[in-house]
Structures are given as structure tokens and as C-alpha cells.
BADRENMAR-708759 format. One record per residue: residue in one letter; x, y, z of N, C-alpha, C in turn. Coordinates in steps of 0.1 Angstrom, whole numbers, plus 5000, padded with zeros to 4 digits. Example, Ala and Ser with C-alpha at 12.3 -4.5 7.8 and 13.67 -1.06 7.14 Angstrom:
A513249435078512349555078513249675078/S512849785071513749895071512950005079/
! end
This chain:
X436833547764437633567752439033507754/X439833467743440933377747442133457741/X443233477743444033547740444933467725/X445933537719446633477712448433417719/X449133407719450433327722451433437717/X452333487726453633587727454733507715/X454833607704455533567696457033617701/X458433577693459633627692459533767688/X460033857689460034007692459334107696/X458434047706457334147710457434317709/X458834297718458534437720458334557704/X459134467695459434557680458134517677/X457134457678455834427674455134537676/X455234547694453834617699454434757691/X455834827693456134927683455534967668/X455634837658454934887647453834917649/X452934807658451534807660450834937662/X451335047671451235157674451435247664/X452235247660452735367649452135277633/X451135137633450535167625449335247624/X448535217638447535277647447235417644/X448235497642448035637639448435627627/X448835547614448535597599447235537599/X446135407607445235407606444335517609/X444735577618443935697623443735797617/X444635797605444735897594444135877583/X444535717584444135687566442335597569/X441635497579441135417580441235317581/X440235187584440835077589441334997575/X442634927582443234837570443534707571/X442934627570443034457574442634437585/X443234327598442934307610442234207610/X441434197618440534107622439334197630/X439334307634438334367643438134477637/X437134587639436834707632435934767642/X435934887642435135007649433835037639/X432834977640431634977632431235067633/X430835157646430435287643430635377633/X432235377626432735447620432335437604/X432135287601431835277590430135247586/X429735337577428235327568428435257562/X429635177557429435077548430835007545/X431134927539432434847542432734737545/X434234717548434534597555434234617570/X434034547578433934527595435134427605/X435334317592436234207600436334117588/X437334077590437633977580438833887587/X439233727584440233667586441233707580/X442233667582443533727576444033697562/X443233517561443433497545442433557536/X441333637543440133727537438833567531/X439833467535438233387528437033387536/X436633457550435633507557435433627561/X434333747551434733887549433133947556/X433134047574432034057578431934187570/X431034257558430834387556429134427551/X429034547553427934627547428034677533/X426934647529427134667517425034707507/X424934847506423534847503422734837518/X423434927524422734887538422434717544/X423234627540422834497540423834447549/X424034387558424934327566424934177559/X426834137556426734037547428333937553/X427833787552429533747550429333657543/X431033737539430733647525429033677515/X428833607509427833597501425933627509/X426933587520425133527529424633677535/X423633677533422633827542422733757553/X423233847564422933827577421733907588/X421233837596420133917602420533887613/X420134017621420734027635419833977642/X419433867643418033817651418633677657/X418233657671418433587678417533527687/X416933397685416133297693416333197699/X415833157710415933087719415033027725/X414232917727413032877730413232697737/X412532727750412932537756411732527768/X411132427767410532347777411432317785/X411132327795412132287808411232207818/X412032057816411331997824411431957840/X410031957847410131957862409231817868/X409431827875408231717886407031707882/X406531807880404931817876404131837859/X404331957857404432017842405232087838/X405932057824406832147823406632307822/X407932347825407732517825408532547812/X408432667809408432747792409532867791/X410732857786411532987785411533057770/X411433177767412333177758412633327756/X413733357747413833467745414633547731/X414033677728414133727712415233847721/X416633837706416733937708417333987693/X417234157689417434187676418334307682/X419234287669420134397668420034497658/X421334597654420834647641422634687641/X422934697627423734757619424334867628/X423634967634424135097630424835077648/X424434987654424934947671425934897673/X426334837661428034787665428934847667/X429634747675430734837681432034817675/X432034677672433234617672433234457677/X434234447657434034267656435034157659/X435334107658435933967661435933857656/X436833807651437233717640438133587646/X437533447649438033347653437133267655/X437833147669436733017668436433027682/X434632997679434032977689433532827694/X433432857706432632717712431832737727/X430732667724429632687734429032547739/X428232537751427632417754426532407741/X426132537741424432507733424932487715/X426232537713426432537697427432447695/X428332407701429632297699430432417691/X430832387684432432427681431732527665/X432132647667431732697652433232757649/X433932677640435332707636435432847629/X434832927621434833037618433733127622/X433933207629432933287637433233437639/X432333517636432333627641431933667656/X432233747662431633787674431833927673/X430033987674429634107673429234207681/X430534287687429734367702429034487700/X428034487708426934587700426634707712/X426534877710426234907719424734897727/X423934847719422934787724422334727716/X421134617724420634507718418934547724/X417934547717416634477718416334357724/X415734357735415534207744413734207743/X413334077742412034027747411933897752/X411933877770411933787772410933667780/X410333587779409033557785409433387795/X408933387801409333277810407933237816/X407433117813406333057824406532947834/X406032937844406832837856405532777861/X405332687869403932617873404732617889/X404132687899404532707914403432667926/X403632587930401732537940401032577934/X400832487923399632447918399132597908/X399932717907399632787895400432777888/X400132857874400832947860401133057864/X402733087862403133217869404033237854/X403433377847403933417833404533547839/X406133577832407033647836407333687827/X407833827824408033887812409633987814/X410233917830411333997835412533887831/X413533957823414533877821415833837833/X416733737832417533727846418633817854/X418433947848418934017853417934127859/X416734107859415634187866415134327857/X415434247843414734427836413534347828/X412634437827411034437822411134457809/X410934327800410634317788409734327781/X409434367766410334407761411634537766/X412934577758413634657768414934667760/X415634767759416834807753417634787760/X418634687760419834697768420834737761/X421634777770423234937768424534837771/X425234837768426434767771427234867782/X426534927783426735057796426534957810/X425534837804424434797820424934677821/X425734607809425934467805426934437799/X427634407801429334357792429434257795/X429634137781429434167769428034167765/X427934237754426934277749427034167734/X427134117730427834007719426833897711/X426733947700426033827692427033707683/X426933607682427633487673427433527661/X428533517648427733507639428633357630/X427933237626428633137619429333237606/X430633257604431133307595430633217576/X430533107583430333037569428833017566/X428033087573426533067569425233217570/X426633237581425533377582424533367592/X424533267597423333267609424233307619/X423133387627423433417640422833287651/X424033267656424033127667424533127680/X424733247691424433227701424433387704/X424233427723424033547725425433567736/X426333617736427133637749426833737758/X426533697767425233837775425133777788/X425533827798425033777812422933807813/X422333887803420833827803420633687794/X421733657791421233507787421133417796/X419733377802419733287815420633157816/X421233097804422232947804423633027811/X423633167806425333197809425133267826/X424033327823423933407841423633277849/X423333157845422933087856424332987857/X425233017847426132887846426032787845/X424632777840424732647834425232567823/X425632677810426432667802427532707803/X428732667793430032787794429932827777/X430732907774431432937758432832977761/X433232997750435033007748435033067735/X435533187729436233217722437633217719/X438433227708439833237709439733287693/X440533467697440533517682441533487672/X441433507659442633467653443833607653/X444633547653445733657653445933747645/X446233847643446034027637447334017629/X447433957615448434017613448734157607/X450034207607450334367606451534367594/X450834447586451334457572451934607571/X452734627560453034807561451634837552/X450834927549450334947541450635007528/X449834987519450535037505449135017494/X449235047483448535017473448534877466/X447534837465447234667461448734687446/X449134607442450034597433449534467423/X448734357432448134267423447334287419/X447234307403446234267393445334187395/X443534157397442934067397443033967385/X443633807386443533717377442633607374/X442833577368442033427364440633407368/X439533517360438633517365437733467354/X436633387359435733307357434933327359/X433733247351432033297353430833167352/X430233177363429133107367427733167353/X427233127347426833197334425433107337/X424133197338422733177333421533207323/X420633227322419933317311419533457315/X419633467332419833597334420233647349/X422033567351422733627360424133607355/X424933657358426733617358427133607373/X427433507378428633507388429933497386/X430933607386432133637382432933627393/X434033527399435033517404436433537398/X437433537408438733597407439733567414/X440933587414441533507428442133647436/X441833627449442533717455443633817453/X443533907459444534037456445634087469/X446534037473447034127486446834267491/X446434247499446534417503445134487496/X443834397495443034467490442234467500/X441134607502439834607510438734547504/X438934607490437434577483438134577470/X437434537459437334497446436434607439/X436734667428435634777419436034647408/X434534667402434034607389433434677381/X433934657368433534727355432934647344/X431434697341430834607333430234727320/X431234647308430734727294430734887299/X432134857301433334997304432235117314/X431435037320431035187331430935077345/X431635177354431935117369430735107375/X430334957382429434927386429334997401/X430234927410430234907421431434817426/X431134817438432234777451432234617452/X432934537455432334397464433734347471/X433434347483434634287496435134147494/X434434097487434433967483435133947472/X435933807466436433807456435233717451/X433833817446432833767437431533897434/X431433877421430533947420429533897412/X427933947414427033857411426333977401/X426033967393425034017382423533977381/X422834057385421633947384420734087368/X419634057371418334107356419134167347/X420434017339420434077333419433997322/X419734037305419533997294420033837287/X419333797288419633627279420033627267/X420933567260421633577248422333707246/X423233727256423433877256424933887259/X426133977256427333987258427734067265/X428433997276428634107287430234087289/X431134227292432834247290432834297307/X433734247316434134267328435534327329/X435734367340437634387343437334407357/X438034417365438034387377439434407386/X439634517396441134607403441034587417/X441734567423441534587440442034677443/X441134737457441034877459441334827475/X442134987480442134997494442035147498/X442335167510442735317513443335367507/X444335357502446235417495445435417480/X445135347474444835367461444435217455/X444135197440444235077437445035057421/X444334897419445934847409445534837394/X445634797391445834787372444534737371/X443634737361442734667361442934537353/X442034427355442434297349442034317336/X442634207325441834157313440734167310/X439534217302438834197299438434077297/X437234047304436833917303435233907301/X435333827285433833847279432933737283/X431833717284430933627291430033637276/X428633527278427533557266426533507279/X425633557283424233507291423933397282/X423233267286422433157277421333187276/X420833067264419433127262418433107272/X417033207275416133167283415932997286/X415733017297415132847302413932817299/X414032707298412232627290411732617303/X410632637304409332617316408532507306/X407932367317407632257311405732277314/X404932247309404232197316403232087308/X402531967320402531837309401031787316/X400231737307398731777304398531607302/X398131557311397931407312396431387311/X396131297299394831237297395031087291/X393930967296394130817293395530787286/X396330707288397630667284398430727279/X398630917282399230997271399731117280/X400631147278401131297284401331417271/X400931497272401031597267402031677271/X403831757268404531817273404031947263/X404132067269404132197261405332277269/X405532347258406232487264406332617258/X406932737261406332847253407332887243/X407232927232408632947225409433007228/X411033027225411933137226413033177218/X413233287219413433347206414733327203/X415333317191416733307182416833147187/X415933097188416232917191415932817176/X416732767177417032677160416432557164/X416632507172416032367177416132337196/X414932237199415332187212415532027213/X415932017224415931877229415331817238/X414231737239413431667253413831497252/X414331557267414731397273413631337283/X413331267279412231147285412831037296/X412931017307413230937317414330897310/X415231027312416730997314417230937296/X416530887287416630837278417830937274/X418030877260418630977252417431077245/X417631197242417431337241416231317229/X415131397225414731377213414731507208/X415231527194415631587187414131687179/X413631807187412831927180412632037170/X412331997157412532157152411032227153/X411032357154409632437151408732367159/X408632327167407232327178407632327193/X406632347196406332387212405432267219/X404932157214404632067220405031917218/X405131817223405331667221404631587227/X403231497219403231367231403631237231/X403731177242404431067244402930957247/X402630907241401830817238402230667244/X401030577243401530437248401830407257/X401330487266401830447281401130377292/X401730327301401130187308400730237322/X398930287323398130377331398930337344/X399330437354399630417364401530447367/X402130457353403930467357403830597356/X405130637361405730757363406730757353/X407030947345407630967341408431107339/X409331127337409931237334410531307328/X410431427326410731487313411331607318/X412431687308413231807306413431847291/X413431977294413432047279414932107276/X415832137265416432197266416832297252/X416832427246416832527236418332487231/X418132557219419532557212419532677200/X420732727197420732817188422432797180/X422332847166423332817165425032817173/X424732957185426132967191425832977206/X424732917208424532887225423332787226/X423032797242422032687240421832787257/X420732697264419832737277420332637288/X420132667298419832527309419032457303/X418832277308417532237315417032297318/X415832257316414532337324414132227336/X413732277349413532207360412332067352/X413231977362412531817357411231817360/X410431757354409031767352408331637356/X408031567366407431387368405731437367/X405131327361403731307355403831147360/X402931117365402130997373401330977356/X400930857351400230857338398730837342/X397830897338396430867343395530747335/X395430657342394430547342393230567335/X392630487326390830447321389930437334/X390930417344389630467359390030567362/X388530647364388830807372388230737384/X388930777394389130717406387830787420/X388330937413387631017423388131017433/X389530947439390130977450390031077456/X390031127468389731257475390231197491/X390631307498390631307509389331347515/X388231307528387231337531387531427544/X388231357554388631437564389931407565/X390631487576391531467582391631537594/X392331467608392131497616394031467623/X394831507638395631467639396531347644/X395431267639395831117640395230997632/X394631107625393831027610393131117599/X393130977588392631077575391730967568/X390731037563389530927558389630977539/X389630867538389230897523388430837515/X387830867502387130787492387130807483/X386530707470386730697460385630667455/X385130667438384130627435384130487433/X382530437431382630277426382930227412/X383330137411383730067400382229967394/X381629987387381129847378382229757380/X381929627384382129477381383529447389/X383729577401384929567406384229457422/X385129387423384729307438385729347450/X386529427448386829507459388129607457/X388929667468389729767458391329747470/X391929847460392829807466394029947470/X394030017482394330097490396230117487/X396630187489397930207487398130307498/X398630337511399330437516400630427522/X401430537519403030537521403230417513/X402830347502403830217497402930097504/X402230097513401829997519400329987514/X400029847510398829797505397929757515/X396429797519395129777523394229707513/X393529597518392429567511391329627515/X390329677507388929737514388029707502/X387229677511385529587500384929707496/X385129877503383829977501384730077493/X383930177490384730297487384930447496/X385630377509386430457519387030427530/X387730447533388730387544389130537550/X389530527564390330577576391030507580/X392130577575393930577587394130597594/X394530517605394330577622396030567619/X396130617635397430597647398330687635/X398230807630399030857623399530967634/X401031017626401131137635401231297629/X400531387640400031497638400931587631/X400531647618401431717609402331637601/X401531577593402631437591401831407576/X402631427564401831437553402131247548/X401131217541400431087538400231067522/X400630967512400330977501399530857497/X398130857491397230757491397130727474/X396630627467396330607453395630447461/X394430447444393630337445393530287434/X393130117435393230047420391529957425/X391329957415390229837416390829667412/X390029597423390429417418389029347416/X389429247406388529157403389429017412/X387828907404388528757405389528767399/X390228787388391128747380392528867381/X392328997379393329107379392929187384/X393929317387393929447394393729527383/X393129657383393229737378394629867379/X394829937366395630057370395330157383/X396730207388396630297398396030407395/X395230467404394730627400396130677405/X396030847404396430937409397230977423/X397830977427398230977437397531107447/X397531097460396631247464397331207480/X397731367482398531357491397431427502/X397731367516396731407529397531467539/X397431557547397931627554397031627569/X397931537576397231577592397131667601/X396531717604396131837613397531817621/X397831967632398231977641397931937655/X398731867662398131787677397931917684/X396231897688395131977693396032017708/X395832107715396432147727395332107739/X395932097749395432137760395232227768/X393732287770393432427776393032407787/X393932517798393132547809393432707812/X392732727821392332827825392732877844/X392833007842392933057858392633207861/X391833237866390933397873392133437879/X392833547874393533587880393033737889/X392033827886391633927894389933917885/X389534017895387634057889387734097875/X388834107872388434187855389834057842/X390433997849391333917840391633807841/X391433717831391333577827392733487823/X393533427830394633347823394733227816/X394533247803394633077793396233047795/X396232907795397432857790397132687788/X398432657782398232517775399832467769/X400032327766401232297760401732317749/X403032367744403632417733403332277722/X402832307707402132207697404032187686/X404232097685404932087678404832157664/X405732207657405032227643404032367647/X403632397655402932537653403632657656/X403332797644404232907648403132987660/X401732967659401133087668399632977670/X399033067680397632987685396633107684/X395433097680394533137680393533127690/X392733257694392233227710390933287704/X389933217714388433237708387933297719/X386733367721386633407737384933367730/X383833327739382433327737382233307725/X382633267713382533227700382933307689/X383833397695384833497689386033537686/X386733507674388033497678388633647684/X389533667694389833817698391733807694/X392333707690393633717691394433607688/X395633607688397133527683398133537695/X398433407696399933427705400833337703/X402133397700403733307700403433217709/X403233247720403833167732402633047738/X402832987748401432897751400632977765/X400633067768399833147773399133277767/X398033347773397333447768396733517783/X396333637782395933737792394833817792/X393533777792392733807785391733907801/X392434047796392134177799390634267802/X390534307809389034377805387734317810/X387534197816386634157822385834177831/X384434197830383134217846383434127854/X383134167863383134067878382933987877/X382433877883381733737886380933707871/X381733707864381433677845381333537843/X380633477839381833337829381633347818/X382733327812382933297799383533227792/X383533167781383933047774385533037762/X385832987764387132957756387232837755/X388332907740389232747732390132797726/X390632737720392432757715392432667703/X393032717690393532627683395332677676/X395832567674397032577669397432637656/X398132697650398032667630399732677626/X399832697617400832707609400732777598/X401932787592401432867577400732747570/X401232627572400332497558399332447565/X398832487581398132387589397832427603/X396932347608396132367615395732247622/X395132297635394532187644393132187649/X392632117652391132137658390732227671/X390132247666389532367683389832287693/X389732347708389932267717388632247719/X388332177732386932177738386832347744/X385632357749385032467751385332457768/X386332587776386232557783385932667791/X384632667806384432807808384932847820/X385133007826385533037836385133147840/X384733187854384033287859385633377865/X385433477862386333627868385733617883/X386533657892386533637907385333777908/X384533757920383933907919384033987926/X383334087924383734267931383934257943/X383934387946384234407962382734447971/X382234357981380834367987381034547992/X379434597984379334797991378134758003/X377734838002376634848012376634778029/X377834758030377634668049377234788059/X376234698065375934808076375134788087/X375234828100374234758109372734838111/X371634708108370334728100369934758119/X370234678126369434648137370934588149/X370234628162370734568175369934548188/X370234418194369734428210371434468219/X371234418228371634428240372334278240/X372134208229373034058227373034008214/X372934118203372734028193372834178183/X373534188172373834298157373234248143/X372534328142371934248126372834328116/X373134278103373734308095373334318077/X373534398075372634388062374034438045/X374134358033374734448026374334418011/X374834468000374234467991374734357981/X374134287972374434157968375434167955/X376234097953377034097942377033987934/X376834057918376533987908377733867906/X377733757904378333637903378733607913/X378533647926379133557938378133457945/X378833377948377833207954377833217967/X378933277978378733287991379533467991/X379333468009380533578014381433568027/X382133578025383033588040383033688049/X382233688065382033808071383133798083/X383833888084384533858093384133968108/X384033888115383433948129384433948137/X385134048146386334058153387233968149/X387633958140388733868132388533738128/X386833688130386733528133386033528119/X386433468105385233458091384233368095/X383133428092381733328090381433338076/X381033188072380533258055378733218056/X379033318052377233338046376633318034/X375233258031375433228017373833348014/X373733428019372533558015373333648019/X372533758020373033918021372634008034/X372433908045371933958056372533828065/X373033898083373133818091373033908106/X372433768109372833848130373633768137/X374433818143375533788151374733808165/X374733678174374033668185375233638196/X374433618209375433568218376233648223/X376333808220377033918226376933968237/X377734068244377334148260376934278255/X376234318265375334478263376934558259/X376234658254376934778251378734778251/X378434688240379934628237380434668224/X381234708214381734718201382234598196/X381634618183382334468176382434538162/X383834508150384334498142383534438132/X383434458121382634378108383634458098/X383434348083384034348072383934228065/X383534228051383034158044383534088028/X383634018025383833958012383333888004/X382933927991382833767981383633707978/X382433627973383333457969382533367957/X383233307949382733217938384033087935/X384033027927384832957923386032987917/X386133087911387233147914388333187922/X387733237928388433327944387933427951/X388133497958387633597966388033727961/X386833797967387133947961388134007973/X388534137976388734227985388434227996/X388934328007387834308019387234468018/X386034488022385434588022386234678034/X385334778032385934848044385334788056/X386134838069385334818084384334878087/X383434828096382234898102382034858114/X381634968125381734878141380134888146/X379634808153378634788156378734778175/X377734828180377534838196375934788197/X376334698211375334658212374434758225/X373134718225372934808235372734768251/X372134848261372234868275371534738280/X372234678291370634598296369334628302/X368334588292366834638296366234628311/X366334748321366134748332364634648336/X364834618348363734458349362834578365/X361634658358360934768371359934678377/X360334688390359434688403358834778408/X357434718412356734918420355934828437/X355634908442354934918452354535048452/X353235018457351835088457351535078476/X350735248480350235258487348835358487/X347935388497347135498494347135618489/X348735638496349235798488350335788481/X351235648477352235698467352335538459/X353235588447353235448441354835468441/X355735378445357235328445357435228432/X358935328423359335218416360635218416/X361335058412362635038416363434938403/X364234958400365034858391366534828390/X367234758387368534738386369634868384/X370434888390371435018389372634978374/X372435028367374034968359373935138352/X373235198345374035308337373835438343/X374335558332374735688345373335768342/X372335728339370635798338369935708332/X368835728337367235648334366235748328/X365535738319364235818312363235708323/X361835848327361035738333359835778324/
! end
């Protein structure tokens, strides 16, 4: 934030400043440039000092000046790296009732350049959602923790974060930047900004003394916009229409809307503050004009048909034809213009009259004239990088002749495809027939709309039960549609998806398509992926010698091999049984086990130990008349004979 510049008598300054502080404290806020929002349900918040930029509520409606303001703030950027780009972005909303306190001056930022009239709005807390994707050895790593380490979505307190601060362009109403150390450009310093407020001036307070003057009216068939010139020393403005008080406006403007057409409406208009308010103005009388004409115009072989609907207390109208001079209507509601040369364009407006008013124009009306050929033009497909079309055939025509964007094709058949076009990118086609000798009139014109550029899908197993899509942000699209096994299950802002809930060693199929509110893109290809699988149950030792452990365990659905690990060393096995040979007698050995598929590997099971057993004594005997002797190797602490 930038300070203001030490004027000549400070110290008698900061004095009034104070002891006005406490008649504000009594009476409410009165001019400035900053305001305690908490305090007010409705009102002024901030205003410049010459009031031509006024932040207030009004109808529950946060407004400057004229414009609705919405406390919403977005942010969204590819960021590009070595490999693929990675994905930021972040939402944050505020609300009315969280401000804290505003600020009135000029801002400037790396991301906004210079916004000469600006509010800056401290809030005691803001709504954050923040999402970030990054591509790290060779994966998709989707983060939903903003750069201060809190888990989004998430309410931040200006308790945890100072400033807490939204932009607002004073002259448009949009909100245009965030001042926030979770703004990753400002926590990372990558960007700077700069405010500098405008200076506070300090007035005695008193009752407005100026009269609102010289007020004027923007006049429709059913609004008044009534301006006025400023008042010193006013908060707000009361308006009085046909002697009962309307309402309030902070603004030197007030807008009238439903009302009555042909209709008399008397104003006056006082500026109001805390202390009281002033005289009210002159009555100032307005008349609404008469309803507006609605056109609409009915084109058959060399003829336009204009109609419109009648309106009432109208003596006569006027229709102007391609700008011509005006043609003069009494008593009807329709005109045709005849004689026209198949293929031009023309235009028309309507306009009412009565003896002591008259209406707008009615919005201009263009009609393309329709041709003795019905053309049948149509769009057949469209795709995002072309569009096919056709037409019907002509008797005695020897070939035709193509018009798109302005630019002429010859084609012998009735259809043609436009290639190398770009995706979301609207196209306007009309067709004529040619002979040996002449062209025929243009048909119709028929406008083609190219698909959205189709994405790129891939895929990654992130555990036994969840699936991770992702793909590149599509220009022009607000959301993507995700299909799972030929079903659609869902929508997502962003270019990834997390698809939850999956069996073990599954595969399943996916695609992705882009849309818009006017459009759309083609499916992607179908692409499939198996969930990593379970954890191997059943290990156990089936059998042992004296050099050798058999092993046995129970098989798991989707896995292609397993990983056995025998005293720390993996063997992979591709069945559900193994013996481990080559051991010493009556030895322990360690076992534990894993699947595996294309995916990745499951868990390790639990341990299990295996002994092998004793060496098999090698008996010798000797034999005599009276005894038989037997003898064998000594190694353990008893023998069974």
C-alpha cells in the first residue's frame, strides 16, 4: 500500500482528523475514501473525493457506480515446462457481509498493468478453491493444496493471512486481481503490485445546502434515466416520482425501469446525508415514448414481406429501407418491397408516431433476398477442422459455384468439404449455379460451426480401486464430459478427473469429450485401463524337505504375474505355486508376496516363515547269530527307531 505526501500543517490536520473521528462515531461515516463495511447493511462503502467513483450497497446488491459487482475471482494458466505443460488455477468468492474495509485509489500489478481508479476490498474472509496439476518423472500429480499449505476447497480468515484483498476496476466493476500471500504470483514473487490511495479529504460536516440541478432524462418506451449534477456534502440522493418517495441512489443517477409507454412521469430530487438534507429540486416532467416496433420480414422469390404488430395511440409510421429516405404509413401493419434482384441484401427499420410523441427505431432488420433456386444448402457434417456441405441439383446447370468466407470454389457435384479450418471457428457458405453462358442468383447464406479441438486422453492406476484421466485444456471449452464403459458418469472444469470406486485388476474403458454452451467436440478414442490389483491371501507352506519349501497361495483376479520375496531376494512367478530349492536342513526362511499387472503392484502380504527339515539319517546294520547292530550319522538330540 503507498502512502499519501505530508502536507503544510500536519499537526492542525491530524487534530481536526481526530475530533472529527468522534462526531463520526456519533453521527456515521461521512465522505473519505475508506469505510467499515461491517457496519453498514447498506450504503455508501468508499467513494473518491470528487464522488465520480461511488463503492455502495444498495438492494442487497454490491454496486459502483452503475455496474453490479460480483465478488468472484479467477485465475487459470498453463505453465509451461520441458516436457508437458502443467495446469494452475484458482477461484476465489467473497460476499458483502465480510468486508472489512475499502480503499479508494490507483492500482498496478504485473498481471493487470495500471487500473487508474480502483477499489481495494479487505475482507474478513474469502472462499478459496485451488487446483494445480504438475507432470513429475513421468506422472500426473493433481493438487488441490494452495501455496500456503491449506486444503481446498477452504475459508480463509484474515486472522491466518494479511492482506486479505480483492481489486475492484472502479470504472467497470470487475474484479481484477487478488492481494493475498495464497496468491501463488505474489507468494512466489513472481509478480509485484502497488497501490497508492487517494488522499482523504476532511470537511466540517453539515447538511447538504445544494439543491440538485440541471437534471435531465435519458427517455425510452419503458425506462427513465434521470441525471443531475452533483451536490456537496451529499451521501446519497432521495428521489421522488409523482409526489411519493421512491428510494435512495449514491449516485448522481437514477434509473426507472417497467415503467408505462406514452406515459407522464414528474421527478424532484434532494441530497441527503447524516445531518439532514436540502431543498428539493424543480419538478422535472418527462413523457415515456411510444412502444418500439418489433420487425419481422418473410422472404419469398424477389419479395420481402416486412410486418409488425400494431400500437396503440399511433397516427402513422415510418419504414426506412437501406438507409433510403423514410416511407411514409398510415393504418397498416405490413409493407412489401417488391422487385428485387434474387441474392442482395437489405434493410429495414420501423419507426411509430402520434400526434405529440413518437417511439425509437426498432432494431434493424437485414434479409438476404431469396432466389428462383431453392438451393437446399445444408451443412452435412462438421467436424474440428472441417465442414462438408450440399446442395441440391440444378437441371441444365454444368457446375456450381461455392462461396465461403467471401471466397469462391468451383465444384462440378453437389458437395464439397473444407478442410484445414480452425476448431470452433464459425464459417459462412451460399451457392449459385453456372452455365456456358451465366451464373445463377445466390441462395441463402447458412452459417457452419466447427466442432471443438478433440483432447488428448490418457490415463494412470493410481491404487486397486482408482483411475486417473487427464488430457490438455481445449480452447473455447467451459467443462468435459467423461464416459466410463459407454456411460457417461460426469463433468469437469479442469483437464483431469478421479474416477473412484473401482475392483481390483478391472479394465475399463474411457473417453472424454469437450463442449461449450454453443459446442462441442468429438469423443476421444476409447482408451482402456486396468486398476492395479489386490493384495495376494492365502501364502503358505504346502510342503518341505531338508533342502527345498513348497509354497502355495491363492490367485488374484486381474493379475498377470507375482512378486515372491524369499529372505529379501524378489522372484516373480507367473502361477500360484512355487518351491524354493537349494536350502540347508532345518533352517528358517522368510516369505511374502505380491501382485502385479500393467498397472502396478499391489501390497505386500503378510510374512510367513518356513523351516526346512533334519538331514535324513543314512542306517547301517551288522548282523550276527545272536544280534543285529544298527548305526547312522549323529547330528540331532533323539532318533525314533
Amino acid at each position: 500500500m503507498g502512502a499519501g505526501k505530508r502536507k503544510n500543517g500536519f499537526y492542525l490536520w491530524i487534530v481536526r482528523l481526530l475530533v472529527f473521528m468522534l462526531v463520526f462515531g456519533q453521527f456515521g461515516v461521512y465522505g473519505g475514501n475508506r469505510a467499515h463495511a461491517e457496519m453498514v447493511q447498506g450504503g455508501v462503502l468508499s467513494s473518491s473525493n470528487d464522488s465520480q467513483f461511488v463503492l455502495y450497497v444498495q438492494e442487497g446488491k454490491l454496486k459502483s457506480n452503475m455496474n453490479q459487482v460480483e465478488l468472484r475471482w479467477q485465475r487459470s494458466e498453463n505453465i509451461p515446462t520441458s516436457t508437458l505443460p502443467s495446469f494452475k488455477s484458482q477461484l476465489i468468492v467473497g460476499e458483502t457481509n465480510d468486508i472489512s474495509q475499502v480503499f479508494f485509489g490507483t492500482y498496478h500489478s504485473t498481471y493487470t498493468g495500471e487500473v487508474k481508479h480502483a477499489f481495494v476490498v479487505e475482507f474478513n474472509k474469502l472462499w478459496e478453491e485451488y487446483h494445480q496439476v504438475d507432470f513429475v518423472n513421468g506422472d500426473w500429480l493433481f493438487s488441490e493444496t494452495d501455496p500456503l499449505g491449506n486444503v481446498t476447497p477452504i475459508e480463509v480468515y484474515d486472522t491466518q493471512v494479511k492482506p486479505l484483498s480483492l481489486v475492484i476496476n472502479a470504472e467497470t466493476g470487475q474484479v481484477v486481481d487478488l492481494i493475498a500471500n495464497i496468491n501463488p504470483y505474489y507468494h512466489s514473487n513472481e509478480e509485484i503490485y502497488s497501490f497508492i490511495p487517494e488522499i482523504v479529504d476532511v470537511e466540517e460536516p453539515s447538511v447538504p445546502v445544494e439543491t440538485p440541478n440541471e437534471l435531465v432524462a435519458k427517455v425510452s418506451d419503458g425506462s427513465v434515466e434521470l441525471s443531475w449534477n452533483k451536490s456537496n456534502k451529499a451521501t446519497a440522493y432521495e428521489v421522488e416520482v409523482n409526489g411519493i418517495l421512491k428510494g435512495q441512489s449514491y449516485i448522481n443517477t437514477w434509473v426507472d425501469h417497467s415503467l408505462n409507454s406514452n406515459s407522464v412521469y414528474n421527478y424532484r430530487v434532494r441530497a441527503v446525508n447524516s445531518f439532514g438534507a436540502s431543498e428539493w429540486s424543480d419538478t422535472y416532467s418527462v413523457k415515456t415514448l411510444l412502444s418500439k416496433p418489433s420487425l419481422n420480414v418473410i422472404p419469398v422469390a424477389r419479395k420481402n414481406t416486412i410486418q409488425w404488430s400494431p400500437i396503440e395511440e399511433v397516427d402513422f409510421y415510418q419504414l426506412q429501407i437501406d438507409e433510403d429516405e423514410p416511407v411514409h404509413l398510415n393504418d397498416t401493419y405490413s409493407y412489401d418491397h417488391v422487385d428485387l434482384v434474387p441474392g442482395s441484401n437489405h434493410s429495414y427499420k420501423l419507426k411509430a408516431f402520434s400526434s405529440d410523441n413518437e417511439s425509437l427505431w426498432s432494431d434493424t432488420y437485414s434479409q438476404l433476398t431469396v432466389s428462383d433456386y431453392e438451393s437446399g444448402l445444408k451443412i452435412m457434417e462438421a467436424k474440428s477442422s472441417q465442414i462438408k456441405v450440399s446442395w441440391q441439383a440444378m437441371s441444365g446447370a454444368v457446375g456450381y459455384e461455392l462461396e465461403i468466407d467471401g471466397k469462391l470454389v468451383s465444384v462440378s457435384g453437389t458437395s464439397y468439404t473444407k478442410t484445414g479450418l480452425t476448431p470452433d471457428s464459425q464459417h459462412t457458405f451460399r451457392v449459385r449455379t453456372k452455365n456456358k453462358l451465366e451464373v445463377g442468383s445466390w441462395s441463402n447464406s447458412v452459417l457452419g460451426l466447427t466442432q471443438l479441438a478433440t483432447p488428448v486422453l490418457k490415463t494412470n492406476s493410481l491404487s486397486s480401486k482408482d483411475t486417473q484421466l487427464f488430457w490438455q485444456l481445449i480452447k473455447g471449452a467451459s467443462y468435459y464430459e467423461i464416459e466410463i464403459d459407454g456411460t457417461i458418469v460426469g463433468r469437469s472444469i479442469d483437464p483431469t478427473y478421479i474416477v473412484e470406486g473401482l475392483n481390483p485388476g478391472e479394465s475399463h474403458k474411457y473417453r472424454i469429450r469437450a463442449l461449450s454452451d454453443t459446442n462441442d467436440s468429438a469423443w476421444t478414442g476409447i482408451v482402456s485401463q486396468v486398476t492395479q490389483p489386490d493384495i495376494v491371501t492365502g501364502l503358505n507352506v504346502t510342503a518341505s524337505t531338508n533342502k527345498s519349501i513348497t509354497l502355495k497361495w491363492n490367485a488374484v483376479k486381474g493379475a498377470t504375474a507375482y512378486d515372491l520375496e524369499v529372505d529379501g531376494v524378489i522372484v516373480s512367478v507367473s502361477g500360484t505355486s512355487y518351491i524354493k530349492s537349494n536350502l540347508l536342513p532345518d533352517t528358517d526362511h522368510v516369505f511374502r508376496i505380491r501382485s502385479k499387472n500393467a498397472a502396478g503392484v499391489s501390497s505386500w502380504s503378510e510374512q510367513i516363515l518356513g523351516l526346512t527339515k533334519l538331514v535324513t539319517p543314512i542306517l547301517k546294520g551288522n548282523q550276527t547269530n545272536a544280534s543285529i547292530t544298527r548305526a547312522w550319522v549323529a547330528n540331532p538330540k533323539r532318533y525314533i527307531i
